[in-house]
N, C-alpha and C positions, 0 to 999 in steps of 0.2 A: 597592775604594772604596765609601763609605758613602754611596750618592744620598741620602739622607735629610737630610745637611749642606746642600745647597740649601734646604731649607725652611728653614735658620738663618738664610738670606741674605733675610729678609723685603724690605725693599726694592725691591732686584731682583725677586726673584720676581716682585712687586705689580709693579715696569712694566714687565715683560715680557707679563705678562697685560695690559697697558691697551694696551700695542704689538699686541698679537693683535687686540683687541679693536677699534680704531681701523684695522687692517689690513681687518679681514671689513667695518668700517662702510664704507672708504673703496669694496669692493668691491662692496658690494650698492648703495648710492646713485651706482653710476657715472655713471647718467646723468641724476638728478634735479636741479631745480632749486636745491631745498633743502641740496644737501650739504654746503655750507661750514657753513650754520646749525647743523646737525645734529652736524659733525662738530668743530666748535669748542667744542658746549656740552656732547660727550661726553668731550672731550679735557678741558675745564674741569673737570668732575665727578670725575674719573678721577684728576689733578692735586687735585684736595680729599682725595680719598680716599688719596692718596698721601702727602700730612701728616702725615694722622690715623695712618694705618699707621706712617709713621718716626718718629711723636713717639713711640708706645708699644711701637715695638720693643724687644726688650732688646740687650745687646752681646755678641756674637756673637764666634769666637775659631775659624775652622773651616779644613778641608784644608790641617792642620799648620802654621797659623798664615802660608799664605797670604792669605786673607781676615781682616782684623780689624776692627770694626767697636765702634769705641769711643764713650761717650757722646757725645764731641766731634762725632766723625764722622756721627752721626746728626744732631743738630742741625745742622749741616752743610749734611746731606742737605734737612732741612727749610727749610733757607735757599735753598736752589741749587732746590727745586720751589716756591718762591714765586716767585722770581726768573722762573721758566718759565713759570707760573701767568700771573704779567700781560704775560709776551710773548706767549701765547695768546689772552689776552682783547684787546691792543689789536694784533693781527696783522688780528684778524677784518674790516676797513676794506677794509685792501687788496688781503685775500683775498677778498672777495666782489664785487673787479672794479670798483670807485667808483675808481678811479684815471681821471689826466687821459688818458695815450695809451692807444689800443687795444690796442698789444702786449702791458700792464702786463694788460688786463683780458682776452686770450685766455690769457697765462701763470700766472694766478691762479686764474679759472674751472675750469681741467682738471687742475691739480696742486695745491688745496688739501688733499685727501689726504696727497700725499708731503709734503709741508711740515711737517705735524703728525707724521707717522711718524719724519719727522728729525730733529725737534727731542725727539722722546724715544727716539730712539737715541742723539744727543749725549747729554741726560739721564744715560742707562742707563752710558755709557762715564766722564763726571765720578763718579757714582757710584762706580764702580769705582776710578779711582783715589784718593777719598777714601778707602776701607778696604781699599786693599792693605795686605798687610806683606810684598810679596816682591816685586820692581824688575821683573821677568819680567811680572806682573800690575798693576803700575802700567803699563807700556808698553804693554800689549793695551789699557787702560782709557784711554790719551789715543790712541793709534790711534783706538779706538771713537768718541771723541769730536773728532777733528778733521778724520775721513771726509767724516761727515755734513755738519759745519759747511761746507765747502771746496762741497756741493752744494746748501747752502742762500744761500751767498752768492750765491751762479750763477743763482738761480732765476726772474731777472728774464732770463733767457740769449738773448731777442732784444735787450737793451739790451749794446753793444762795453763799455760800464762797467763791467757786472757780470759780464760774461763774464771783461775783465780782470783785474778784482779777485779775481776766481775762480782764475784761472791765478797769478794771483802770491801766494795764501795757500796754495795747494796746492802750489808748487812750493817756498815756503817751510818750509811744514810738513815737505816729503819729507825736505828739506836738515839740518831741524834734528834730525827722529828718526836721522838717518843720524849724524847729531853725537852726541848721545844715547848712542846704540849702542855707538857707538866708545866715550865715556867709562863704557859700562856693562864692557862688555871688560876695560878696565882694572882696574875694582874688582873683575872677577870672578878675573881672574887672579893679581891681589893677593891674596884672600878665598879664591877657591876655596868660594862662597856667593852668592845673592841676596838673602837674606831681612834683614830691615833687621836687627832682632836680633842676628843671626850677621853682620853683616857689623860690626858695629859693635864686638862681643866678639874678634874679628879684627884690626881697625885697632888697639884700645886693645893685645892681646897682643902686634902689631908695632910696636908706637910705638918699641921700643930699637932695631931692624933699619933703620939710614939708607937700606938699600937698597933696601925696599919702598915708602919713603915718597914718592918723588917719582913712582913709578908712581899711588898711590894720587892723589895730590896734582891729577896729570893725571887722572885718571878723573872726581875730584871739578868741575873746571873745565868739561872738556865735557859732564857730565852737566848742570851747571847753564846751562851756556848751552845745549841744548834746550830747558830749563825755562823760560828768560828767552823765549825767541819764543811760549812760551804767555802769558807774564803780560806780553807787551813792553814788556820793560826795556831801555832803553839799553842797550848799544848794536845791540839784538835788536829794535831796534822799526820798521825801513826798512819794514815790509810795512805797519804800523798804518796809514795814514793815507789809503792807493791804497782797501785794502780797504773800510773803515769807508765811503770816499765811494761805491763802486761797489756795496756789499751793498744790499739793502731796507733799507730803516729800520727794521723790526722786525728783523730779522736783525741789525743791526748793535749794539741795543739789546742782545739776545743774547749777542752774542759780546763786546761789551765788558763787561757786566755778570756772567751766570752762568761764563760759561768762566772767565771770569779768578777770579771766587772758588774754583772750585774749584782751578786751578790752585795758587792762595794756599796754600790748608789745606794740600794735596798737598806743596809745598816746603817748610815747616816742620813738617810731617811727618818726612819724608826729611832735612830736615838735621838734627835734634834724636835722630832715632831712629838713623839708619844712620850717619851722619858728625858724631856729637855728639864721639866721642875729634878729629876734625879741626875743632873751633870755634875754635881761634885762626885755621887758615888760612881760612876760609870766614865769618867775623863780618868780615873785614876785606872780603873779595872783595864783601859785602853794604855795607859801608859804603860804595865807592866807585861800583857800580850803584846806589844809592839818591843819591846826590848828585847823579849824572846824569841820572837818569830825572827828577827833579824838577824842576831846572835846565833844561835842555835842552828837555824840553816845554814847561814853562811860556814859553821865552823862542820860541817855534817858534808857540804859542797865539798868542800877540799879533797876529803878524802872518796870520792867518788869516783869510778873509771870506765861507769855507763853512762851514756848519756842523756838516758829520758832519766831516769834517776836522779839525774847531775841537775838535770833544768827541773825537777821536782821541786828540790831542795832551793835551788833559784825562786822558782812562784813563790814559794816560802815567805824566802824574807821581801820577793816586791811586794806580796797581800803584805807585809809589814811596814810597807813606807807606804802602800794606800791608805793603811789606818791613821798616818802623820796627818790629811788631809781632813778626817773625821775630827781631830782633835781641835781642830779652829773652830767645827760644829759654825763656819759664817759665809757669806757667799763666796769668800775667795779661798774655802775652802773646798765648796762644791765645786768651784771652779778647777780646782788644782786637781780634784780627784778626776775629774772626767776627762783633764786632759791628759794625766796619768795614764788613765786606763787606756785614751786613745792610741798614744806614746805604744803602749806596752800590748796592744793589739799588733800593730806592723811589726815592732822589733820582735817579739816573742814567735809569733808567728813565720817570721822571715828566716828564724831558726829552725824552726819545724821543718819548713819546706826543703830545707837543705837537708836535716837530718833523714826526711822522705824520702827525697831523692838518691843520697848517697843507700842508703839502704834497699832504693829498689834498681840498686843496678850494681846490685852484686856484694855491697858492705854489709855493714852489721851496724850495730847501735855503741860497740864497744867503743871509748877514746881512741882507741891503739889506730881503727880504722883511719882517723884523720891523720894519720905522719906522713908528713909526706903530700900534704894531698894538692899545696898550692904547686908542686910538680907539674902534676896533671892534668888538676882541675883550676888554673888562677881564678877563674871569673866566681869562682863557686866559691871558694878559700875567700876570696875578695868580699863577697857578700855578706858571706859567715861572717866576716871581723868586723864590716859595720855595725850589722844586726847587735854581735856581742858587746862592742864600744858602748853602744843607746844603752840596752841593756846595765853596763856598767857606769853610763852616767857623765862618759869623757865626751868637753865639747868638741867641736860645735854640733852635736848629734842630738837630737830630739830627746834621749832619754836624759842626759844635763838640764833641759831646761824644766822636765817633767821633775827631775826630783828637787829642783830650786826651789818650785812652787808650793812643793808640797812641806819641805822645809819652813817657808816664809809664813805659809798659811798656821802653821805647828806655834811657829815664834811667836806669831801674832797673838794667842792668849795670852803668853804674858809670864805665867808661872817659872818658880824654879823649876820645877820639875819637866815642865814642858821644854824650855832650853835645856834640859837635862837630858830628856830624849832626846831633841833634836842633835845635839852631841855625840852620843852612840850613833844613831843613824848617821851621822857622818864619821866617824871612826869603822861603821863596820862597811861603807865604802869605798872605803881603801880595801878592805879583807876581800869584800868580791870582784874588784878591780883584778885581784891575785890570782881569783878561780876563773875569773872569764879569762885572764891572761895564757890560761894552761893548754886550751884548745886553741888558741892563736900559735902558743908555742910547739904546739905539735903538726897543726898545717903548716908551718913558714920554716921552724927549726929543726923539728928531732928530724933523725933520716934511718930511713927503713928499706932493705932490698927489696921488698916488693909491696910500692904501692899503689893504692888505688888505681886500677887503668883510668884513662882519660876516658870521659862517657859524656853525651851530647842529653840534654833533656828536653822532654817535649816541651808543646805548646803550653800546656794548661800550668806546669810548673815553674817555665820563665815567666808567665805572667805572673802569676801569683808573685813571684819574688819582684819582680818591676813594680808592682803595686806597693809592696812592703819598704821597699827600698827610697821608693820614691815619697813614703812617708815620714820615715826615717829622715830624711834630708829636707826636707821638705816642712813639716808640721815643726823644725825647729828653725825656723828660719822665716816663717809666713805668721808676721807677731796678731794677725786679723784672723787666726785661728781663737787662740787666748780669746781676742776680744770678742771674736762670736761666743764661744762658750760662757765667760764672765757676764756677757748680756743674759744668755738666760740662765743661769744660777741664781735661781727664787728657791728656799726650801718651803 
C-alpha cells in the first residue's frame, strides 16, 4: 500500500490534525478558567482554516477508487464546515456555564473539551461518506458520524431528557445500520462488489436474469431505509422529535442541519452512481417518501407548542424537498440540492441561535415564551422572522430561491408522477407558510403581561446570527453562488 495516498485525502488529513490539535488544547487547559475561551476560538480558527484548505483542494481519485473526492464533494465539504463553524461559535453560551440550572453549568464547565472533539469527529465521519466510492467506506464514514452525535446529544446527561433522547437515537441508529447491513448483503451477493462503479456495471449486465433482480430490488430497499433514519424521512422519522427536544440546542441545531446535508449528498450519490441501472424502481420508492415526509410533518408541525419539537417536524419535511432534488438524479439536480442544503444551513441555524439565546437568558423552549417578544427584544423578533420567512420560502429570501431549484430540477424528468410531486410540494407550502406564520404571530401579535425581559447577548451569538443572517440575504441575491455550485456538479 502506497501511505503517500493519505496526503491526497487533504481534507481529512487537515481535521484530523485540528482533532489532535484541540485534543493536546483540551489537555493542557484542564484545569484553567479560560478553556472554553480558548478552546472555541481554536476550534473557530482551525474550522476557517478548513474551508480554505477544501476550497483549493484538487479531486482526488485514491485506494482504487475507494475514496473519490469529486468537485461536488468538496464543496460539499465546505458547506457541511460552515454549517459546523456557526454551531461552534453559537455553542460557546452554553458551554461557558451562563445556563439557568446548575447541572447545565457543572456539565459544560468540565466537558467543553469533549464537545468540540465530537463535533469534529462527526465532521471527520460526514466527510467521509461524502467521498466514498465503496458502500464498505461509506458505512465506516456514517458509523464515525452517528457515534459521536448519540454522545453529544447526551451531553446535558444529569438532565432524564437528554439522557433519553440519547438512548432513543442510539438505539435507533444501532437498528437502522443493522438494516443497512442486511440490505448491503444483498447487493453484495448479487454483485459480488462494493464499489459503486462495479456495482452498478453489475446490475445493468443482470438486468436480463429475473432472478437476480428481486434480490437486488430488496437490498436496494433496506439499504435506503438506513439512509432514511439519517435524513428522517417518513416513515424513518419516530426518533426526530424525542431527540431534537431532549438534545442541547446547539446539538440539535447540529444534527438537524449539518448531518442531514451530508446525508443528502451521500444518497444521491449512491442512488445515481451504484443503483442508476435500478431508477425506475427507486425514483418511484422517492416519490412516495417525499410525499410523506412533507405531508405528514407539516400537518404534525401545526399542532406543536415546543419548539425544538416544532422545528423537528420542520427538518421533516425540508429532508423532503431535499429529496425533490435527488429526483432529477442530473447536474442541476446536484446543484439544486447543495444549494438547498446551503440555504437551509444559515436559515435553520439562525433559528437555533435565537432559540439558544432566548433559553439561556431565562426562557424556555415552550411557544408561549415568544409573546410578546418583539416588545422587548425587536432585533432578536426581527431575526427570528427572516430566518422563518427563508425557511418558509417567501421571496426575496434565499429559502424561495432554494426550493425553486429544487422544484425545477423535480420537473425536469419529465414524468406525471414527478409533476405530481412537485404539485404537493407546492400545495404543502402554503401548509408551512401557516406554521412558520404562528411564531411570527406570537412575537409581533399575541400580548402577554409578562414578557420576556429585554436581554443583551454576547459576542459569539451576535456573530453567529450576522453570519446566518447575512446568508440569508445574501446567498439569494448573489446569482455567482448557483453558478459556482452548478460548475461543479459532476456526479
Amino acid at each position: 500500500m502506497n501511505y503517500g495516498q493519505f496526503l491526497q485525502m487533504l481534507p481529512e488529513a487537515f481535521l484530523v490534525l485540528s482533532l489532535i490539535l484541540v485534543f493536546i488544547g483540551d489537555f493542557c487547559l484542564h484545569r484553567s478558567e479560560r478553556k472554553n475561551s480558548v478552546l472555541s476560538k481554536l476550534t473557530a480558527a482551525l474550522l476557517v482554516c478548513q474551508i480554505a484548505i477544501t476550497t483549493t483542494a484538487s479531486p482526488a481519485n485514491v485506494f482504487g477508487g475507494m475514496y473519490v473526492a469529486t468537485q461536488a464533494a468538496q464543496v460539499m465539504k465546505v458547506i457541511l464546515t460552515l454549517g459546523t463553524l456557526i454551531v461552534v461559535i453559537m455553542a460557546q453560551t452554553w458551554l461557558d456555564g451562563n445556563s439557568q440550572t446548575a447541572s447545565s453549568k457543572y456539565v459544560n464547565s468540565k466537558y467543553c473539551g469533549e464537545f468540540y472533539l465530537l463535533v469534529l469527529s462527526t465532521l471527520l465521519g460526514m466527510f467521509i461518506m461524502v467521498s466514498s466510492g465503496n458502500f464498505l467506506l461509506f458505512f465506516l464514514g456514517l458509523e464515525t458520524a452517528s457515534v459521536p452525535m448519540a454522545c453529544l446529544v447526551a451531553m446535558d446527561k444529569w438532565k432524564k431528557i437528554s439522557a433519553e433522547a440519547s438512548a432513543k437515537y442510539i438505539l435507533t441508529a444501532t437498528f437502522s445500520s443493522g438494516v443497512m447491513l442486511f440490505g448491503l448483503s444483498f447487493v453484495y451477493g448479487s454483485t459480488g462488489t462494493l464499489y459503486f462503479g462495479d456495482v452498478a456495471e453489475r446490475i445493468a449486465y443482470y438486468a436480463g436474469y429475473k432472478s437476480q433482480l428481486p434480490m437486488l430490488i430488496m437490498g436496494l430497499a433496506f439499504f435506503f431505509s438506513g439512509l432514511g433514519f439519517k435524513l428522517s424521512l417518513v416513515p424513518f422519522h419516530f426518533w426526530t422529535a424525542d431527540t431534537y427536544q431532549g438534545a442541547p440546542t446547539p446539538v440539535t441545531g447540529y444534527l438537524s442541519v449539518v448531518s442531514k446535508g451530508a446525508a443528502a449528498f451521500a444518497t444521491m450519490v449512491i442512488l445515481c452512481k451504484a443503483f442508476g441501472p435500478l431508477v425506475y424502481y427507486w425514483e418511484y420508492m422517492l416519490y412516495i417518501v417525499i410525499v410523506l415526509s412533507i405531508t405528514i410533518a407539516n400537518l404534525f408541525a401545526i399542532r406543536q407548542t415546543e419548539l425544538k419539537r416544532f422545528m423537528a417536524f420542520s427538518s421533516i419535511s425540508q429532508a423532503g424537498y431535499i429529496m425533490l432534488a435527488v429526483v432529477g438524479a442530473s447536474q442541476t439536480g446536484m446543484a439544486s440540492l447543495m444549494y438547498y442544503v446551503l440555504v437551509y444551513v444559515v436559515a435553520n441555524m439562525a433559528v437555533f441561535t435565537v432559540i439558544s439565546a432566548v433559553e439561556h437568558s431565562g426562557g424556555n423552549t415552550m411557544m408561549s415564551s415568544y409573546n410578546g417578544l418583539y416588545q422587548t427584544n425587536p432585533r432578536l423578533a426581527f431575526l427570528m422572522t427572516l430566518a422563518l420567512f427563508s425557511l418558509a420560502g417567501i421571496p426575496p429570501f434565499a429559502g424561495m430561491f432554494s426550493k425553486f431549484f429544487v422544484f425545477m430540477a423535480a420537473a425536469q424528468q419529465g414524468s406525471f408522477w414527478a409533476y405530481f410531486v412537485v404539485f404537493v410540494a407546492l400545495v404543502n407550502t402554503v401548509v408551512s407558510l401557516y406554521y412558520y406564520l404562528l411564531i411570527v404571530k406570537a412575537m409581533y401579535i399575541r400580548q402577554t403581561d409578562s414578557p420576556l425581559p429585554a436581554f443583551s447577548t454576547d459576542g459569539a451569538t451576535r456573530l453567529a446570527l450576522t453570519v446566518c443572517t447575512a446568508g440569508i440575504i445574501l446567498f439569494g441575491i448573489c446569482s455567482c453562488i448557483y453558478d459556482w455550485l452548478f460548475a461543479a456538479s459532476t456526479l
